[in-house]
DRENFI-290077 format. One line per 3 residues: number of its first residue (from 0); for each residue z, y, x of N, C-alpha, C. Coordinates in nm, 2 decimals. Layout:
N
NUM = Z Y X Z Y X Z Y X  ...;
***
This chain:
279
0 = 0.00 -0.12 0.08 0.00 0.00 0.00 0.00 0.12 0.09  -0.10 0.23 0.04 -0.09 0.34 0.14 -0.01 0.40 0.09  0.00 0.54 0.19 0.12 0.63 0.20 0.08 0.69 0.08;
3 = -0.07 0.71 0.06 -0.09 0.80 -0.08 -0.02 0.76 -0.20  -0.06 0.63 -0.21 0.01 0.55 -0.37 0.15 0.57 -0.37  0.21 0.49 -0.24 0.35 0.54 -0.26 0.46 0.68 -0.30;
6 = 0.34 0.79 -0.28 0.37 0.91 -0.31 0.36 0.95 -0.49  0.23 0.88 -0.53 0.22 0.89 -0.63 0.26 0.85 -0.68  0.33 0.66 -0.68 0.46 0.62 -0.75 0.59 0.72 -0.77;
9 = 0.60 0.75 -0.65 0.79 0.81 -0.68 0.74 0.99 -0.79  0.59 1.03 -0.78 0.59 1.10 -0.85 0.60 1.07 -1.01  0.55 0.96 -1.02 0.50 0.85 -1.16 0.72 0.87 -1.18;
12 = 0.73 0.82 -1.11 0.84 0.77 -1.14 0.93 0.92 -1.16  0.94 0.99 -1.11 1.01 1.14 -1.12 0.98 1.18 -1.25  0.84 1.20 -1.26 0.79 1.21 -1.46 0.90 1.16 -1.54;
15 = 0.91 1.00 -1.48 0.96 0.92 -1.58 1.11 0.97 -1.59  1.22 1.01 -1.48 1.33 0.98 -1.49 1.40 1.14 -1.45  1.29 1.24 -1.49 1.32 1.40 -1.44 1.45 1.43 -1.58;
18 = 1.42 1.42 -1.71 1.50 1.44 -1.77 1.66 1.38 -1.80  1.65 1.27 -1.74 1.80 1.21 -1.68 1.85 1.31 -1.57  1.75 1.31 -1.43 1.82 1.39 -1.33 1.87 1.54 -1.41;
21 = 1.78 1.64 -1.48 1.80 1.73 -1.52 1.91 1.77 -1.57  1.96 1.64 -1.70 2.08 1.62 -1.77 2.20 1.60 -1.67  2.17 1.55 -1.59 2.31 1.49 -1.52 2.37 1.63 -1.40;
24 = 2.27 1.70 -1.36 2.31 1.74 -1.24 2.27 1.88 -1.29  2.21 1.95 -1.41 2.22 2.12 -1.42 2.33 2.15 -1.47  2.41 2.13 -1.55 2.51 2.13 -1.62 2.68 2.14 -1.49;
27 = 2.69 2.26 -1.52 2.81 2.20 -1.39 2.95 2.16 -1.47  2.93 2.15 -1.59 3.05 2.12 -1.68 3.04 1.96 -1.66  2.88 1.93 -1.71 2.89 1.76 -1.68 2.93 1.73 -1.56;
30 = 2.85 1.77 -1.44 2.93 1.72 -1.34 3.07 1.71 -1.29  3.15 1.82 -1.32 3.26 1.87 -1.29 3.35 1.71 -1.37  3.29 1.69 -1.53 3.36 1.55 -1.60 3.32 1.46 -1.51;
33 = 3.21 1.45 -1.48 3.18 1.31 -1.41 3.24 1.29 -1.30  3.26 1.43 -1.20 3.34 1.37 -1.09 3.48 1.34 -1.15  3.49 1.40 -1.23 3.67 1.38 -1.23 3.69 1.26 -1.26;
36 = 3.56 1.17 -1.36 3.59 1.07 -1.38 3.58 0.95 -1.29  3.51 0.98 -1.16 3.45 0.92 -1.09 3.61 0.87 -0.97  3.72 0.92 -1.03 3.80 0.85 -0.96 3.95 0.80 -1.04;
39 = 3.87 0.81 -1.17 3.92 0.67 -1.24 3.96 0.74 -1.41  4.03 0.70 -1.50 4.03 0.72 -1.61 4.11 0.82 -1.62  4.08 0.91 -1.70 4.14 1.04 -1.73 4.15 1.06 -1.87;
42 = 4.28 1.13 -1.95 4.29 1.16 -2.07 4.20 1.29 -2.11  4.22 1.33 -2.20 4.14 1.52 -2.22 4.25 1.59 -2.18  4.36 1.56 -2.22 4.47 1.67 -2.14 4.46 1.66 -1.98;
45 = 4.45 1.52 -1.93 4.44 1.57 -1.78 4.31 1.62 -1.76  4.21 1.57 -1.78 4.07 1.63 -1.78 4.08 1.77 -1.79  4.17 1.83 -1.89 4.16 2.00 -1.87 4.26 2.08 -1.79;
48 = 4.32 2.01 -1.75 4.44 2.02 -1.66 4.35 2.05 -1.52  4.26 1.94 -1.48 4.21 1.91 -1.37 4.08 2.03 -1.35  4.01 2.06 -1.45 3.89 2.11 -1.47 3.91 2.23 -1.48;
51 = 3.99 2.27 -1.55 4.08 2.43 -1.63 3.93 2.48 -1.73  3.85 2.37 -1.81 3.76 2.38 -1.87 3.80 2.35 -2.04  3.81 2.43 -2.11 3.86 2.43 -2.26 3.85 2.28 -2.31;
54 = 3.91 2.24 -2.42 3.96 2.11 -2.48 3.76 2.06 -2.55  3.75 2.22 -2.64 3.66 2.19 -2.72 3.48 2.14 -2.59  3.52 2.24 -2.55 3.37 2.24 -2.43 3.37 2.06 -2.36;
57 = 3.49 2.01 -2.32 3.49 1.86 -2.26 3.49 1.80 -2.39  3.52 1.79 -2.48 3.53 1.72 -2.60 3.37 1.72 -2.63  3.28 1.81 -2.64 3.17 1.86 -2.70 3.05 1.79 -2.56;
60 = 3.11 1.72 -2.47 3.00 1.68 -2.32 3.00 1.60 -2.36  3.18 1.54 -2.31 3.21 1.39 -2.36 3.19 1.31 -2.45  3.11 1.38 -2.57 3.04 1.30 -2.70 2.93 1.33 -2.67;
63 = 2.89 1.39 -2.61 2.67 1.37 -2.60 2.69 1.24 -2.45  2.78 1.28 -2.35 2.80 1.16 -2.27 2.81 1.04 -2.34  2.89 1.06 -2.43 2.91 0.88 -2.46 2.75 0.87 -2.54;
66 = 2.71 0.94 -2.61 2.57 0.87 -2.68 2.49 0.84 -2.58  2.45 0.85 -2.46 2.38 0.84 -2.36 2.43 0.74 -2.30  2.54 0.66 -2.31 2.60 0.54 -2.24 2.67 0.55 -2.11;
69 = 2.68 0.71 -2.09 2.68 0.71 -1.94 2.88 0.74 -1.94  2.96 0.75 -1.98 3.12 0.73 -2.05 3.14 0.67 -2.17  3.27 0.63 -2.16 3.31 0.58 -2.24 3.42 0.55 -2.30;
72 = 3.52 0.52 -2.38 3.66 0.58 -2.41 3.75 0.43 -2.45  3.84 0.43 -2.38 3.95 0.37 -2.39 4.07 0.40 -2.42  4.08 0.37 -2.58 4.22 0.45 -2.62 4.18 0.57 -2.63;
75 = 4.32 0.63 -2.54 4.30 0.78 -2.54 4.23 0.89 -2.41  4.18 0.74 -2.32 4.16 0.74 -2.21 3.95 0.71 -2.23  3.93 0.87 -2.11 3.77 0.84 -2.09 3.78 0.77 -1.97;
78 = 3.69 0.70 -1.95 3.59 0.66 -1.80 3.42 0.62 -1.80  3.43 0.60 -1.67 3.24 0.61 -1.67 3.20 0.48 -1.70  3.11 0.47 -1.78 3.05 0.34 -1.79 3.01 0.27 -1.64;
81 = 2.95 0.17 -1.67 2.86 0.09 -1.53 2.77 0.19 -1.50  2.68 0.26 -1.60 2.58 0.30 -1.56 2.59 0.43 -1.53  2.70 0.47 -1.59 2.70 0.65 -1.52 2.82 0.64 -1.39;
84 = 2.86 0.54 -1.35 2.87 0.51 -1.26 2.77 0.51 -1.12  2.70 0.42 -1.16 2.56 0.41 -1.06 2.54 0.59 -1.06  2.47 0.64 -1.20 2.45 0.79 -1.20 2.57 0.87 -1.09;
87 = 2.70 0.83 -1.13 2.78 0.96 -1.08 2.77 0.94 -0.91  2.82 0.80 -0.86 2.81 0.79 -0.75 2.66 0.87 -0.65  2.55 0.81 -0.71 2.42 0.93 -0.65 2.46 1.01 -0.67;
90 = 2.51 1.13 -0.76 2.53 1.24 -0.75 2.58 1.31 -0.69  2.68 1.20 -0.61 2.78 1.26 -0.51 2.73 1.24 -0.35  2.60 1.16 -0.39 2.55 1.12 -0.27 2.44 1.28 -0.24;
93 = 2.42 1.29 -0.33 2.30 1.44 -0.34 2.38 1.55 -0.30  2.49 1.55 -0.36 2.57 1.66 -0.35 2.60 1.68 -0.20  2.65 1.56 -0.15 2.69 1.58 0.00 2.58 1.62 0.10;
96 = 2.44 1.57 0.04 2.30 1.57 0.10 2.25 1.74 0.10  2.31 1.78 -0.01 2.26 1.93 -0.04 2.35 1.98 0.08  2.47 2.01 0.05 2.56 2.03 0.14 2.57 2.03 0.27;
99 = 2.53 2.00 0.34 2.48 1.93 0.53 2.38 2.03 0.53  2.26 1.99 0.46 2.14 2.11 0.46 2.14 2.20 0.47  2.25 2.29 0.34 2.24 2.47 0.30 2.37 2.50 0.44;
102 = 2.47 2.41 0.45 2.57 2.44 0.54 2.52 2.44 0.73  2.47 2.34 0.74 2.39 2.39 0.88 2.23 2.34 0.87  2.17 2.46 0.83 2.09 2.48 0.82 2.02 2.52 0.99;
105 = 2.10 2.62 1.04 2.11 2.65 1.21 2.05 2.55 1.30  2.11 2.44 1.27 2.14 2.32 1.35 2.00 2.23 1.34  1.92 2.24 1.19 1.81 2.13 1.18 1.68 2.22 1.18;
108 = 1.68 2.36 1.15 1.58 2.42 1.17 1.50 2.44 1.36  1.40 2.40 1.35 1.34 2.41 1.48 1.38 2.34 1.60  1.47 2.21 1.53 1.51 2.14 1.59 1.41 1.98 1.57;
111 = 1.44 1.96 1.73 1.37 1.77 1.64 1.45 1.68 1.61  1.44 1.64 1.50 1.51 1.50 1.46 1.44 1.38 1.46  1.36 1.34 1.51 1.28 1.27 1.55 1.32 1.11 1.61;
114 = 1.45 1.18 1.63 1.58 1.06 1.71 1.70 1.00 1.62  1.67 1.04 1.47 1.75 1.04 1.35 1.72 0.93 1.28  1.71 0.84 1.27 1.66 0.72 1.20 1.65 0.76 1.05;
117 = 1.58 0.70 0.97 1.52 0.74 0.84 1.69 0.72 0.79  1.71 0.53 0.77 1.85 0.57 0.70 1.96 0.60 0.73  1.95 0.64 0.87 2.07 0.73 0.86 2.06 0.94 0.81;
120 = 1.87 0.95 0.82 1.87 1.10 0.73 1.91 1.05 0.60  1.86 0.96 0.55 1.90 0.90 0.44 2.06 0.93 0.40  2.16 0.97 0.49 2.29 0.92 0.46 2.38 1.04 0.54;
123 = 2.29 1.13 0.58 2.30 1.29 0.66 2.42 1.34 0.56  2.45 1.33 0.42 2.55 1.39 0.39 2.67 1.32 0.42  2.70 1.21 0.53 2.85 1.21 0.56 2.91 1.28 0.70;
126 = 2.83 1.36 0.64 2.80 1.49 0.80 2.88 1.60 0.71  2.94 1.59 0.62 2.93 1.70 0.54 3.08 1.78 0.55  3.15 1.67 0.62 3.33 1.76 0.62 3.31 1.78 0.84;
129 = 3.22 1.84 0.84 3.14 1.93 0.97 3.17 2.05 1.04  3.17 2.11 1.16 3.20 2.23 1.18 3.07 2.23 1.30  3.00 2.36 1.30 2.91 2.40 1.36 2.97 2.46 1.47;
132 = 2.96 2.45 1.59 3.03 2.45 1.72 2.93 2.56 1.78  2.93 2.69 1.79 2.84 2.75 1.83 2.86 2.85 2.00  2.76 2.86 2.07 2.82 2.98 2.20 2.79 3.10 2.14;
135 = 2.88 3.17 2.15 2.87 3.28 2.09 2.86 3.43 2.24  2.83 3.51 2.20 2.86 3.62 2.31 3.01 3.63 2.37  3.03 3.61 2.50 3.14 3.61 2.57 3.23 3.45 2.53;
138 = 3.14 3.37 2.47 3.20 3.21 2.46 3.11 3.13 2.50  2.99 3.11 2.58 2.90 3.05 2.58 2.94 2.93 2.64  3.03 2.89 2.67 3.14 2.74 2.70 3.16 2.70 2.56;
141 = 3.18 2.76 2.49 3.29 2.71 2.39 3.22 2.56 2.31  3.08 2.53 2.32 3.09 2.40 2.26 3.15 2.29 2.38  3.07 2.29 2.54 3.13 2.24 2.65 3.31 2.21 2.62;
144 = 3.35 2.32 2.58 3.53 2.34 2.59 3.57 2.24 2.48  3.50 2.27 2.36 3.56 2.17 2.23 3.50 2.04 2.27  3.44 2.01 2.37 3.35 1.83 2.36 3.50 1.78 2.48;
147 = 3.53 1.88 2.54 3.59 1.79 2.66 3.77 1.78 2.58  3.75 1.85 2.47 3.93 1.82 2.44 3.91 1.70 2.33  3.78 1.70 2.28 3.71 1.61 2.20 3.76 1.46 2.25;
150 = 3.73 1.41 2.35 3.68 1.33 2.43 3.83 1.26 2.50  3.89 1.41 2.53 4.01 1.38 2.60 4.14 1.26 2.52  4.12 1.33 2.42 4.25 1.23 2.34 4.23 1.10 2.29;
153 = 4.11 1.06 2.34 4.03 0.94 2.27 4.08 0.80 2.31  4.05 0.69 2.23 4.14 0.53 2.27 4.00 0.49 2.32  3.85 0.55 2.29 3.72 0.48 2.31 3.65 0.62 2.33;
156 = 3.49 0.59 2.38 3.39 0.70 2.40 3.27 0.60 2.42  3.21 0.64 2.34 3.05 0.57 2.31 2.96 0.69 2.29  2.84 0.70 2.34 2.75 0.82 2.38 2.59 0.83 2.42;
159 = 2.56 0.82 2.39 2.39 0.82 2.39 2.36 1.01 2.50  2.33 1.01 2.59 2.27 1.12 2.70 2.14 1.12 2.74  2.10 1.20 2.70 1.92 1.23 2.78 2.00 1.37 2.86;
162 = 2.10 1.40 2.89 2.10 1.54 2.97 2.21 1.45 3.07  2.19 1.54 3.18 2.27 1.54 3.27 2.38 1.66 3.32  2.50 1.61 3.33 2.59 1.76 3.37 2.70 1.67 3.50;
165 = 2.69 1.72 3.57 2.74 1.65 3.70 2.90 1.68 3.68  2.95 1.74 3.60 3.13 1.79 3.58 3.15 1.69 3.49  3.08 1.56 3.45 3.12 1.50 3.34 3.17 1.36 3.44;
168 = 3.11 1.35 3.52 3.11 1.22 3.60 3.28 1.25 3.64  3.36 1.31 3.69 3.48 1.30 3.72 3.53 1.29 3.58  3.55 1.42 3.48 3.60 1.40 3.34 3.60 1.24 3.31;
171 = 3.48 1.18 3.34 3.52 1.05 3.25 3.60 0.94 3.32  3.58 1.01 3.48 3.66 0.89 3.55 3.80 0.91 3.56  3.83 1.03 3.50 3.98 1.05 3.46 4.05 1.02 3.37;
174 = 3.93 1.01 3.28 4.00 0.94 3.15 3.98 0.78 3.16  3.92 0.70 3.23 3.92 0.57 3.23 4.05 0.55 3.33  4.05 0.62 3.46 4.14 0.57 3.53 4.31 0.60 3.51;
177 = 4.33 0.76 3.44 4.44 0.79 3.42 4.46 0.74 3.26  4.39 0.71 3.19 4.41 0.68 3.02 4.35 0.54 2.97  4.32 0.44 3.07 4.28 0.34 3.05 4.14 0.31 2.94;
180 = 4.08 0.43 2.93 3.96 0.48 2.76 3.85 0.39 2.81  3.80 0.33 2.72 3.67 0.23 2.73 3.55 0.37 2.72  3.48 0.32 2.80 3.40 0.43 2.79 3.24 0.33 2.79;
183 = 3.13 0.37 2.66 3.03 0.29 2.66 2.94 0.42 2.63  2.80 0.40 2.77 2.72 0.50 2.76 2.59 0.44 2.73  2.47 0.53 2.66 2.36 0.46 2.71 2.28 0.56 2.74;
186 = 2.18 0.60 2.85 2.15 0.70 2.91 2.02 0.62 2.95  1.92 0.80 2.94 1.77 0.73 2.94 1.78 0.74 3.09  1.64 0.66 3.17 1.65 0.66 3.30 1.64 0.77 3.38;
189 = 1.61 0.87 3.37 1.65 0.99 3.43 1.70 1.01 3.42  1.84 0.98 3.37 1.97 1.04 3.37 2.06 0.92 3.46  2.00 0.81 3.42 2.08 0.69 3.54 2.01 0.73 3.72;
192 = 1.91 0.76 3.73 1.83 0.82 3.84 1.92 0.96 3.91  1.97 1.05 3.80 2.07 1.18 3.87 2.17 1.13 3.88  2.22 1.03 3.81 2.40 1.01 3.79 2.41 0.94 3.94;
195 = 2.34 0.83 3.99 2.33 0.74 4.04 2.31 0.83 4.18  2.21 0.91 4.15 2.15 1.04 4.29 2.30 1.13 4.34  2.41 1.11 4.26 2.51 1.22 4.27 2.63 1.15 4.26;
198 = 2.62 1.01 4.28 2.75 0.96 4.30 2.80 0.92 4.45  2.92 0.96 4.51 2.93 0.93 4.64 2.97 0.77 4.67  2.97 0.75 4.76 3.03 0.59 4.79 3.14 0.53 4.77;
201 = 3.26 0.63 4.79 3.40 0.59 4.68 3.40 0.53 4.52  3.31 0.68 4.46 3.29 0.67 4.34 3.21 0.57 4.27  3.13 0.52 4.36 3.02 0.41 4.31 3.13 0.28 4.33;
204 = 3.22 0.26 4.40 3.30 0.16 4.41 3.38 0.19 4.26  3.42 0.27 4.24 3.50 0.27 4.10 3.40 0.22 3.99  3.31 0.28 3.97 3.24 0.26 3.89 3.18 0.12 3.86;
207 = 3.19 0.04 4.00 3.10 -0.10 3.97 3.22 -0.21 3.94  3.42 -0.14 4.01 3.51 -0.22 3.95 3.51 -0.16 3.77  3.51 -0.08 3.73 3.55 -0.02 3.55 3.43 -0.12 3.52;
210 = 3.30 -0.14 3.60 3.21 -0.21 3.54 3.23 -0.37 3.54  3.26 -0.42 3.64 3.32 -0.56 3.66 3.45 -0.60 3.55  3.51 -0.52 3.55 3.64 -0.50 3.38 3.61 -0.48 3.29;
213 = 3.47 -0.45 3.20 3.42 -0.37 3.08 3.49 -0.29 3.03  3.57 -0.20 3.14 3.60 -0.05 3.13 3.48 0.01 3.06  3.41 0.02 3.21 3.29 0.10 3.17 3.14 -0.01 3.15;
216 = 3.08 0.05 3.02 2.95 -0.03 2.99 2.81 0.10 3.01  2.74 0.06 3.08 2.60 0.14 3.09 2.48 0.07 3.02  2.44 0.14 2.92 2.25 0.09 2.89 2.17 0.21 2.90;
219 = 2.09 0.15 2.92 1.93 0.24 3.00 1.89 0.21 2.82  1.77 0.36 2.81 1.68 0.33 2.68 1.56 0.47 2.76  1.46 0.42 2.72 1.35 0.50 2.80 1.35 0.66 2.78;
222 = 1.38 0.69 2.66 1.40 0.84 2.58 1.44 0.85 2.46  1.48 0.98 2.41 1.57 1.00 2.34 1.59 1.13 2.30  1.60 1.19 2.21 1.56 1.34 2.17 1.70 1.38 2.10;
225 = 1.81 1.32 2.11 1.97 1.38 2.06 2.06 1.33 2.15  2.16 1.40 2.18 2.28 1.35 2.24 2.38 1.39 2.16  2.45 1.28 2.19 2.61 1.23 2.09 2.68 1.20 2.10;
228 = 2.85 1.21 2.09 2.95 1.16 2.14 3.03 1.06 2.06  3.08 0.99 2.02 3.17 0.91 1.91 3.28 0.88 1.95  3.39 0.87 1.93 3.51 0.82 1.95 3.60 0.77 1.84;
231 = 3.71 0.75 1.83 3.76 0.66 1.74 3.82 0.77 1.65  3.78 0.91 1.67 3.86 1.02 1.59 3.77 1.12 1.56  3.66 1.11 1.62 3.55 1.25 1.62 3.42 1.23 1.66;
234 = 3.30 1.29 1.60 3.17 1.25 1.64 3.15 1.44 1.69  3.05 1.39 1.83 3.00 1.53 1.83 2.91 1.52 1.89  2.78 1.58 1.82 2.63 1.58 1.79 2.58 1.72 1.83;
237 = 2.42 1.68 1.95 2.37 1.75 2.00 2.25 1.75 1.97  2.11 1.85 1.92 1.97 1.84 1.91 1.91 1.89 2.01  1.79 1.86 2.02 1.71 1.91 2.13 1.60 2.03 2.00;
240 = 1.52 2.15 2.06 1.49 2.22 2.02 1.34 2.15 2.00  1.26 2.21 1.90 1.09 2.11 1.92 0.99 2.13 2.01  1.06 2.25 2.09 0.98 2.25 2.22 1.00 2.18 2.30;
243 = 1.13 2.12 2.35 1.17 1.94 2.44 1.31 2.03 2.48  1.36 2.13 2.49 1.47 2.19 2.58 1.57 2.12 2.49  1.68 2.11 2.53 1.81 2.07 2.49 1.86 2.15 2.43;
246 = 1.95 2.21 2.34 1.99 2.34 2.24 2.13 2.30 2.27  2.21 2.41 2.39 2.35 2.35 2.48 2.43 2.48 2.41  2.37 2.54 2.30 2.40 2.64 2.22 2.52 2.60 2.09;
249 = 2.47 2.47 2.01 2.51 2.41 1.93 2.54 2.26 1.94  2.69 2.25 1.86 2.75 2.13 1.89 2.81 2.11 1.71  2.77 1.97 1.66 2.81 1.96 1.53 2.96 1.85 1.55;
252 = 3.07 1.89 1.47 3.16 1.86 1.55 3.23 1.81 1.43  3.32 1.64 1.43 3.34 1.59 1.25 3.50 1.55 1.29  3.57 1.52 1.26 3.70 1.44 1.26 3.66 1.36 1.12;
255 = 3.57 1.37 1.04 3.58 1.32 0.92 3.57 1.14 0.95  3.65 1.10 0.85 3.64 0.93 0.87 3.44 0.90 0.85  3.39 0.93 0.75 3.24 0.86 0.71 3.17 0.99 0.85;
258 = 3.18 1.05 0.91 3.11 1.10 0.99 3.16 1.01 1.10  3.24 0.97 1.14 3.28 0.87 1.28 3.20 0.78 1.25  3.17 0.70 1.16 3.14 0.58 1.11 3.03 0.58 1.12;
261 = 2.93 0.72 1.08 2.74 0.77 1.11 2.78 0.74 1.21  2.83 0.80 1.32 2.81 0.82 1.40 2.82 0.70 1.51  2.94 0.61 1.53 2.91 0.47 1.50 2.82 0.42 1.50;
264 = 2.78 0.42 1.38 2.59 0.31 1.32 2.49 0.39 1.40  2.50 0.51 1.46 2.44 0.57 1.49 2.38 0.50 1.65  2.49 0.50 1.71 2.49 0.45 1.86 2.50 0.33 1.87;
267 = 2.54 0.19 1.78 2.45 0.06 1.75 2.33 0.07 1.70  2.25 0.15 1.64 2.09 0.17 1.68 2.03 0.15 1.81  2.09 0.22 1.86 2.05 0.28 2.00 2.08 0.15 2.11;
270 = 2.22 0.11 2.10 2.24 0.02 2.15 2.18 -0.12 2.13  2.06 -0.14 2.00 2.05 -0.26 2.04 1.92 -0.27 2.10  1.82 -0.14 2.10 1.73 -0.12 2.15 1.78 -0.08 2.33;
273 = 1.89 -0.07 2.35 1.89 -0.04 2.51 1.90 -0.19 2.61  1.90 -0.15 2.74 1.89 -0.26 2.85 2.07 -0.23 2.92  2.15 -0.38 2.91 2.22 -0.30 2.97 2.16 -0.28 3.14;
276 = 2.29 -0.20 3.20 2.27 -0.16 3.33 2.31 -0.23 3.45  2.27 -0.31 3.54 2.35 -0.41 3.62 2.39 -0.32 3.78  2.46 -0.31 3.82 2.46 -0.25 3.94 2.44 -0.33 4.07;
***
């Protein structure tokens, strides 16, 4: 099937299912019920409690909701059917999707994402409890400063590098040697070619015992258009600009649990396509 038809299906298909989306998600009163309901059964007094939306206005959703099948009433108690279940949960998937977008917009404009796997754009709104880490005039450290306190408190460090910064090579050997931190990298070959170009003969003995202990783990991957950090507490996410330069301007920065977790699936992508590194 070509790319045309497939385009034309989900259009076919949008015809078909525009006045559901329309219903579900213009209305911010509907939504407002559906999330509330979306984490478990609610009376109309807590519903107005929670919403601060008048008795008659929820009373007056909550019956064109139930004729639609998408709630439904127990006792005195509403909740979401199966199906406005399926409905509410996408909406919360959109919502967070919207959200990432209008919120760092900075960050994806004229940037390549090219190194973003479909389903993880697919899933770009658990990016969404985020802070945009920017150099600002008279801060132009300050993402460098937030990655290394980042990094510092960590039980693990897993990281995907197409850049090179030679002040990192000690930082990490401080945290494996003084903090015992597993540290798992995968770095395209030009960057195993500088690290390798800039390690002294002491240091290359540390590095081949952390490697002989699976302290430290290295994989080679040919190229790579984002750098990323993950740890067991924080993801922190780098783009390269669409001209090839690296953007050392902007750092997207999460403590959020489902952003560790992207971020995670993100660097088992990467990892199963890389080589490890033998010394």
């Amino acid at each position: 099937m070509g790319a045309h038809n497939i385009s034309v299906n989900y259009l076919d298909t949008y015809l078909e299912t525009k006045d559901l989306m329309r219903y579900t998600s213009s209305s911010s009163v509907r939504v407002t019920i559906l999330l509330c309901l979306s984490e478990g059964l609610q009376t109309m007094s807590e519903l107005k409690k929670e919403t601060g939306i008048s008795s008659s206005t929820i009373s007056h959703n909550l019956s064109d909701l139930e004729k639609r099948k998408i709630t439904t009433k127990d006792g005195e108690k509403y909740h979401l059917s199966p199906l406005g279940r399926i409905i509410t949960l996408n909406l919360i998937e959109n919502i967070k999707n919207n959200s990432v977008v209008s919120k760092f917009k900075k960050l994806w404009m004229d940037h390549d994402l090219s190194s973003i796997p479909t389903p993880m754009i697919k899933r770009i709104g658990d990016l969404h409890n985020s802070v945009l880490i920017e150099a600002e005039s008279g801060e132009i450290f300050k993402p460098h400063e937030t990655y290394q306190k980042i990094i510092s408190g960590s039980k693990y460090i897993k990281g995907v590098s197409p850049i090179f910064r030679f002040n990192y090579i000690d930082l990490y050997k401080k945290l494996v040697v003084e903090h015992e931190i597993e540290v798992e990298l995968i770095l395209t070959q030009n960057i195993v070619n500088q690290t390798m170009g800039g390690i002294d003969g002491q240091n290359l003995e540390y590095l081949q015992d952390f490697m002989s202990r699976d302290k430290v783990k290295l994989w080679v991957i040919p190229d790579v258009k984002i750098a990323f950090t993950v740890t067991n507490r924080y993801l922190s996410l780098g783009l390269f600009h669409e001209n090839g330069n690296y953007d050392s301007t902007k750092d997207l920065v999460s403590d959020d649990h489902g952003a560790v977790v992207w971020g995670n699936q993100l660097f088992e992508y990467y990892r199963d396509q890389a080589q490890k590194l033998e010394l």
